[in-house]
C-alpha positions in Angstrom: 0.0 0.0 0.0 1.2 3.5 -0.8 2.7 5.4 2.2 1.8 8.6 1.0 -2.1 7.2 2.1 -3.6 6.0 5.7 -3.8 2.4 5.6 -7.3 2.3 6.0 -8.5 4.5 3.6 -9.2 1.8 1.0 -11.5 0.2 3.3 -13.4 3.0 4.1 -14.0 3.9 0.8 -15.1 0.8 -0.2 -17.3 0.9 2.4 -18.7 4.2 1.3 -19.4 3.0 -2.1 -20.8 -0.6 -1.9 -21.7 -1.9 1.3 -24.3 -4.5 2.1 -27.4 -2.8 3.7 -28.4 -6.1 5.1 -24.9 -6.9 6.8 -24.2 -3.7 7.8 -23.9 -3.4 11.8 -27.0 -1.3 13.8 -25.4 1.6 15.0 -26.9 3.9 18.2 -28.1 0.8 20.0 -26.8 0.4 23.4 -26.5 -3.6 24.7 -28.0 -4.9 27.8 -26.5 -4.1 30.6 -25.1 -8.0 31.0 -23.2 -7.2 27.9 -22.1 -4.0 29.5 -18.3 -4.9 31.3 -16.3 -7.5 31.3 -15.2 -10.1 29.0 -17.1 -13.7 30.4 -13.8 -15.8 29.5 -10.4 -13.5 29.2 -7.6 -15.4 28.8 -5.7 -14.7 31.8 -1.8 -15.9 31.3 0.3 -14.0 32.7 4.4 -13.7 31.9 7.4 -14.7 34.2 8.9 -11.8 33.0 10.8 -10.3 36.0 9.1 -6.9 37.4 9.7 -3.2 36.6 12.8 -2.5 39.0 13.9 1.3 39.9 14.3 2.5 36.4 11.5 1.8 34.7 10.1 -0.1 31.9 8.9 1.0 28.0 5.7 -0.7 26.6 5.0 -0.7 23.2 1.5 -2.1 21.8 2.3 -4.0 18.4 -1.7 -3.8 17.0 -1.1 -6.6 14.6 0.7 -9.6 16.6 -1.5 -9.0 19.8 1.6 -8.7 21.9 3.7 -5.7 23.8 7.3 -5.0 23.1 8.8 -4.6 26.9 12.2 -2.4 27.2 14.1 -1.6 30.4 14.4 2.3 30.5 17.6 2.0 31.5 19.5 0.6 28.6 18.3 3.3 26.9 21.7 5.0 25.5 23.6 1.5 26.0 24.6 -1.6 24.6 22.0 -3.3 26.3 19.0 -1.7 24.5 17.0 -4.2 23.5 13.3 -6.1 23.5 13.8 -7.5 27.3 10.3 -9.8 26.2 7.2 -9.4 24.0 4.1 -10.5 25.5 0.4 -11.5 24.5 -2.1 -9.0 25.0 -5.5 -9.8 24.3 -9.0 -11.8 25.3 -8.4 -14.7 22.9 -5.2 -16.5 22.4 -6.2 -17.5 18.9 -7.7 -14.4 17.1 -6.3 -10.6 16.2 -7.7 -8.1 18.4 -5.4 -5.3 17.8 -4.5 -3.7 20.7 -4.4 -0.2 20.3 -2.3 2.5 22.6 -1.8 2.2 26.5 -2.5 4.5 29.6 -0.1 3.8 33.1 -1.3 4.4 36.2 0.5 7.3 37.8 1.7 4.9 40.6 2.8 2.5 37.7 1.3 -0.5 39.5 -1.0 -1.1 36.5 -1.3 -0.5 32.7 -4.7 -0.2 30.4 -4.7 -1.3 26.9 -7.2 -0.5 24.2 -8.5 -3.7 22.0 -10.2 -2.4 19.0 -11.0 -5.7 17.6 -9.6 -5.5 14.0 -8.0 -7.4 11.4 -6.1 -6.4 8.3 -7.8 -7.2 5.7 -11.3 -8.3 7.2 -14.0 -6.3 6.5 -16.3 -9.4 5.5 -16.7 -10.4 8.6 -17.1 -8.3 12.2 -13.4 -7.8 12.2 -11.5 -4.7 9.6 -9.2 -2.4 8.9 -8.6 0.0 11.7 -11.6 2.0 12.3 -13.5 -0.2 10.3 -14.6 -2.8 13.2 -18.2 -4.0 14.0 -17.1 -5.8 16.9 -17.3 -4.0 20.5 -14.0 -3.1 22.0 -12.5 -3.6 25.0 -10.0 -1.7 27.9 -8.6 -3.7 29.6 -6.3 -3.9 32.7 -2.6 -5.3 33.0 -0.9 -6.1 36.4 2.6 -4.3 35.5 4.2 -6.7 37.8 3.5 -9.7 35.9 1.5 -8.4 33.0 -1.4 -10.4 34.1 -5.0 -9.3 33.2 -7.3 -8.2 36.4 -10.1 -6.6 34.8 -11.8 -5.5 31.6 -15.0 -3.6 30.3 -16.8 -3.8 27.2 -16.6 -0.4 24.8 -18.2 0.5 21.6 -16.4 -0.4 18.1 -13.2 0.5 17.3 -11.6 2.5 20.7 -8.8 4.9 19.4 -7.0 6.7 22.3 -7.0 6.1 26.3 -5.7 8.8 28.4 -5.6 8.3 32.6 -6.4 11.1 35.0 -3.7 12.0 37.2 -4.7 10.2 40.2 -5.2 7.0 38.6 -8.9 6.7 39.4 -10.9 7.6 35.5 -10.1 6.5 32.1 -11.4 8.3 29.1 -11.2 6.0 25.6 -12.1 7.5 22.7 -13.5 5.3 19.4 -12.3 5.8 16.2 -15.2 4.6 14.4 -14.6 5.0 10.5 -17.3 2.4 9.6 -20.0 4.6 11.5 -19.8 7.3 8.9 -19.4 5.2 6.1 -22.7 3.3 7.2 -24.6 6.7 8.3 -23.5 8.1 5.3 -24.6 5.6 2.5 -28.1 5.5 4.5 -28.1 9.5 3.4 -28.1 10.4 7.5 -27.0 13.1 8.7 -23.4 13.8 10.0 -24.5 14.3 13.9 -25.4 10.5 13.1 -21.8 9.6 12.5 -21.0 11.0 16.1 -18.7 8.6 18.3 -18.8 8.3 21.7 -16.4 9.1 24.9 -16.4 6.4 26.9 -15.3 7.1 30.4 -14.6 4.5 32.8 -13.8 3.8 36.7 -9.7 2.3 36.1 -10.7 0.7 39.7 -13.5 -1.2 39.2 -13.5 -1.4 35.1 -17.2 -0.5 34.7 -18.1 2.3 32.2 -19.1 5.9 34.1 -20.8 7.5 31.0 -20.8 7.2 27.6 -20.4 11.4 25.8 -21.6 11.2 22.3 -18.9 13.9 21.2 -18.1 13.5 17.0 -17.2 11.5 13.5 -14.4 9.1 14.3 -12.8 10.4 17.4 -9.2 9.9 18.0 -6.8 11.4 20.2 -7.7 12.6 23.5 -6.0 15.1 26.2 -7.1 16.1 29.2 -6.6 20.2 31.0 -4.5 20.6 33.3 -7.2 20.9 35.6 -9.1 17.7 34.2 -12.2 19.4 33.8 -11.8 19.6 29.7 -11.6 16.9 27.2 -10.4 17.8 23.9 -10.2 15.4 21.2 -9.3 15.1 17.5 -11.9 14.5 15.1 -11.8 13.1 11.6 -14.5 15.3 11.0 -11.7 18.0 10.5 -12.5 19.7 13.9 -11.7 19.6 17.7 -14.6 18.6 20.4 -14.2 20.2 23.7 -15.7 18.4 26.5 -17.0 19.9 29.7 -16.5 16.9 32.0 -16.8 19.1 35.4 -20.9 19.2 34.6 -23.0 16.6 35.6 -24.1 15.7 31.9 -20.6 16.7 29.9 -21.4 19.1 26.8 -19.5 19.0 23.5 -18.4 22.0 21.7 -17.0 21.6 17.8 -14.4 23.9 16.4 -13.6 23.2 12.9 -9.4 23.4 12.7 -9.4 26.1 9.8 -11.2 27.4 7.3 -12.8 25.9 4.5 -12.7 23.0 6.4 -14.5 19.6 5.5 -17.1 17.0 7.0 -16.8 13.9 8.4 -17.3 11.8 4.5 -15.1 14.3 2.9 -12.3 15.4 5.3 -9.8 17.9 4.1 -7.6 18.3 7.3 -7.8 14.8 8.9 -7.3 15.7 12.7 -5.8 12.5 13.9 -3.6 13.5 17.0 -3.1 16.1 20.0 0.1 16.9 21.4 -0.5 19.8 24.9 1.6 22.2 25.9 2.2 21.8 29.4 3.0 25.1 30.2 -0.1 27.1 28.0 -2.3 24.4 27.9 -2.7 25.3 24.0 -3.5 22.0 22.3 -1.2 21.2 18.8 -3.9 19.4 16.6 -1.8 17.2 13.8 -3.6 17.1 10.8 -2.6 14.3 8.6 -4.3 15.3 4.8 -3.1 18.6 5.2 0.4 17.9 6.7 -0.2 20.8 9.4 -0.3 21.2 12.9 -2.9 23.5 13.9 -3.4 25.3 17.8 -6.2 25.8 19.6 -6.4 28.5 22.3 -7.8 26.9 25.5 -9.0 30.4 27.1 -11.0 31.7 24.0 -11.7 27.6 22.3 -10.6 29.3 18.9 -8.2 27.9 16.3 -5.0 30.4 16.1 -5.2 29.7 12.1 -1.7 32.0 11.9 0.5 29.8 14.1 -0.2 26.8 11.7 2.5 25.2 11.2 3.5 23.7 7.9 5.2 20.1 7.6 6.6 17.3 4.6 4.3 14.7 5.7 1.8 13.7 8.0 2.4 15.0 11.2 1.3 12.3 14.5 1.9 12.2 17.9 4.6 14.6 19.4 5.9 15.5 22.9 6.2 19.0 25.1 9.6 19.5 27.2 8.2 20.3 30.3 9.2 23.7 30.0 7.1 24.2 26.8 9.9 25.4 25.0 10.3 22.8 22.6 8.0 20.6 20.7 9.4 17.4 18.8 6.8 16.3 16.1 7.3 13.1 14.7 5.5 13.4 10.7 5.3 10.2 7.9 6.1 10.3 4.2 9.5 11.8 5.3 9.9 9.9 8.5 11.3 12.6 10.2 11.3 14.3 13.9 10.9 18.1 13.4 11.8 20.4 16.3 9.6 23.3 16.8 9.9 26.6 18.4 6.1 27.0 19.7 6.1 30.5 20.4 6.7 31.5 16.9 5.9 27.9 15.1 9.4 28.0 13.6 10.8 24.3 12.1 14.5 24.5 14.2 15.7 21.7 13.0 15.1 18.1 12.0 16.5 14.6 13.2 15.9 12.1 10.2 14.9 8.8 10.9 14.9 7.2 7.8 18.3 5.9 7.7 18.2 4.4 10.9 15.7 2.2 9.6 11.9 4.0 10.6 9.1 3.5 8.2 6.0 5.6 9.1 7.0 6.9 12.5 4.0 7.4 14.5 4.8 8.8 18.1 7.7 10.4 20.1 7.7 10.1 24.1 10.6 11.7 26.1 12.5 10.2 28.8 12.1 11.9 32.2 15.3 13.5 31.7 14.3 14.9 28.5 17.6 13.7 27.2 16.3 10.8 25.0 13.1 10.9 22.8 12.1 7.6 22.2 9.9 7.3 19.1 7.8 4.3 17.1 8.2 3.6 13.7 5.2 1.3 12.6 7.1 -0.7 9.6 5.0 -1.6 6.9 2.5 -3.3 8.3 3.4 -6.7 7.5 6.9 -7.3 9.0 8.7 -6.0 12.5 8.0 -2.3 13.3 10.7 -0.6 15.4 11.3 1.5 18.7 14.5 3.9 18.2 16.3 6.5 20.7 17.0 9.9 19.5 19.6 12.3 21.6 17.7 15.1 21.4 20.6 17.3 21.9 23.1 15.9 19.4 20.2 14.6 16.5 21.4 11.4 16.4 19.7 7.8 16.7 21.7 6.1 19.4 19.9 2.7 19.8 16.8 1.1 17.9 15.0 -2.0 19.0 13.1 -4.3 16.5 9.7 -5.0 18.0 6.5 -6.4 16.6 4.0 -5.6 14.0 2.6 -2.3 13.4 3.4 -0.7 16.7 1.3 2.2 17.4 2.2 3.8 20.8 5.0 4.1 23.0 5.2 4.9 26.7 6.7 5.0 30.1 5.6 2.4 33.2 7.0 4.6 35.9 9.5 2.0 38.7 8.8 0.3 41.6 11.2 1.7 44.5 
């Protein structure tokens, strides 16, 4: 497949044009509550992998083998950088579920993985292409001592992005639901009918808090400072900005720039978020228009001048906790630009290329901001790869071989 386009473009647009009104999957009906939380028989194997020790550990979700990559933060920079294990992941040994991103606990006793219940090249059955899922998805969680599942609750199609509130106690999952518009849309509804929902969920007990209709295909997901906002990317080509301090959250759309497109016909693509941690403004990448548009938390207005302008497809970056400096990882190139927020200025690049990354898809930095360790998600088909970028010198010091199609990378903090 061409990686100048999303993978699963060519499903959706086969589903747009031809799809079978009789198979297609009811959309908007919620299941009994017995079909509500967990999963009735998870397969519950655990590893014998040794625990995190004082340094740290590095998960990385590989969607299409079902397992995670597991790297000890400290051989980061070393000899020793390597996969220390990969592990199943998943409710059924025998079937692709495609876990998608994780969220650690702040204490870093436990880890939650998305499964979005997809399979390349499926879309006969209730498995597809990502986004294109009929099947439910799940959250579940991971001891991080022995990567054993001790819970899990039942989602709607196709979950996208889990982010953890900062005491550990809510989860909010967003759910990337491609197939929804395609469906609503050859049925001539309209686009508040392609609308996704929030899912936010109790990371203590596992059972679903509310469910926030919020917009087409929802994706990535940050919360305020203050965790009383939500704001999240929408394929839709804008931003949704939830209230979650009111009793019933509301949802307020701002379209990412002007002339902007729907939901069927997207012209921007918003896919990820990256926050400032020191302004709170949230950097919107945009992958059809190869921008990374802000939004202004105080007045909820796009700041269409501070756009800033990339090669490819921009995805996940990461804020030095000063704000100073943003690294944005972008495809097509496969290159990690370093940008000067405050006047939205390309400093420099670090290429990635070379040292063997094929569609890089997120950056997350070491606590010491030293090392920005970044996913490259291969080509689908064989081993992705995790690699560590000096951030100060531009050079790839270490890169790790992992599984298939990785799609996130983060941080399980250590046990003292």
């Amino acid at each position: 497949m061409s990686h100048r386009t999303p993978w699963w473009m060519p499903a959706l647009a086969l589903l747009m044009a031809g799809c079978d009104e009789n198979s297609a999957r009811v959309v908007g009906v919620t299941p009994p509550d017995g079909l509500d939380y967990a999963h009735e028989e998870p397969w519950r194997e655990g590893t014998f992998i040794p625990p995190p020790g004082p340094g740290g550990r590095i998960l990385v979700t590989n969607s299409l083998d079902d397992t995670l990559s597991l790297v000890e933060l400290a051989t980061v920079g070393t000899p020793d950088f390597r996969e220390l294990a990969r592990v199943p992941v998943g409710l059924n040994p025998v079937e692709l579920e495609g876990p998608h991103h994780t969220a650690v606990s702040p204490a870093g006793d436990f880890y939650y993985v998305g499964i979005s219940n997809y399979v390349p090249g499926g879309g006969s059955g209730p498995h597809g292409a990502h986004g294109t899922g009929a099947d439910d998805g799940y959250c579940l969680k991971l001891d991080a001592r022995d990567n054993r599942l001790v819970g899990s609750v039942r989602v709607n199609p196709n979950p996208g992005d889990v982010v953890i509130s900062a005491d550990g106690s809510t989860l909010y999952q967003t759910h990337f639901d491609t197939l929804k518009i395609a469906e609503m849309a050859r049925q001539g509804r309209p686009e508040s009918d392609m609308n996704a929902n929030l899912a936010i969920i109790d990371a203590r007990t596992m059972t679903r808090k509310a469910m926030v209709e919020v917009c087409p295909a929802p994706h990535a997901v940050r919360l305020s400072a203050d965790e009383r906002t939500a704001y999240i990317a929408c394929w839709s080509d804008e931003v949704a900005i939830v209230d979650l301090a009111e009793a019933s959250p509301t949802v307020t759309l701002v379209k990412v720039a002007a002339g902007s497109g729907s939901a069927v016909a997207p012209r921007h693509q918003p896919y990820a978020l990256t926050q400032s941690p020191t302004t709170g403004e949230v950097w919107v990448s945009s992958m059809a228009s190869r921008q990374v548009h802000v939004l202004n938390p105080q007045t909820r207005t796009m700041m269409h001048e501070r756009a800033v302008p990339l090669r490819g497809p921009p995805m996940f970056g990461a804020f030095t906790a000063d704000g100073r400096t943003l690294y944005m990882p972008y495809q097509l190139v496969d290159a990690l630009a370093v940008i000067d927020p405050e006047t939205g200025t390309v400093l420099r690049e670090v290429q990635l290329a070379d040292a063997g990354c094929l569609n890089v898809h997120q950056v997350t930095l070491t606590p010491d901001e030293r090392i920005g360790l970044v996913v490259c998600e291969g080509d689908h088909v064989g081993p992705g790869t995790l690699h560590a970028v000096d951030l100060t010198e531009g050079t790839v010091v270490g890169t790790v071989e992992v599984g298939i199609f990785p799609d996130s990378v983060s941080i399980l903090r250590g046990q003292p």
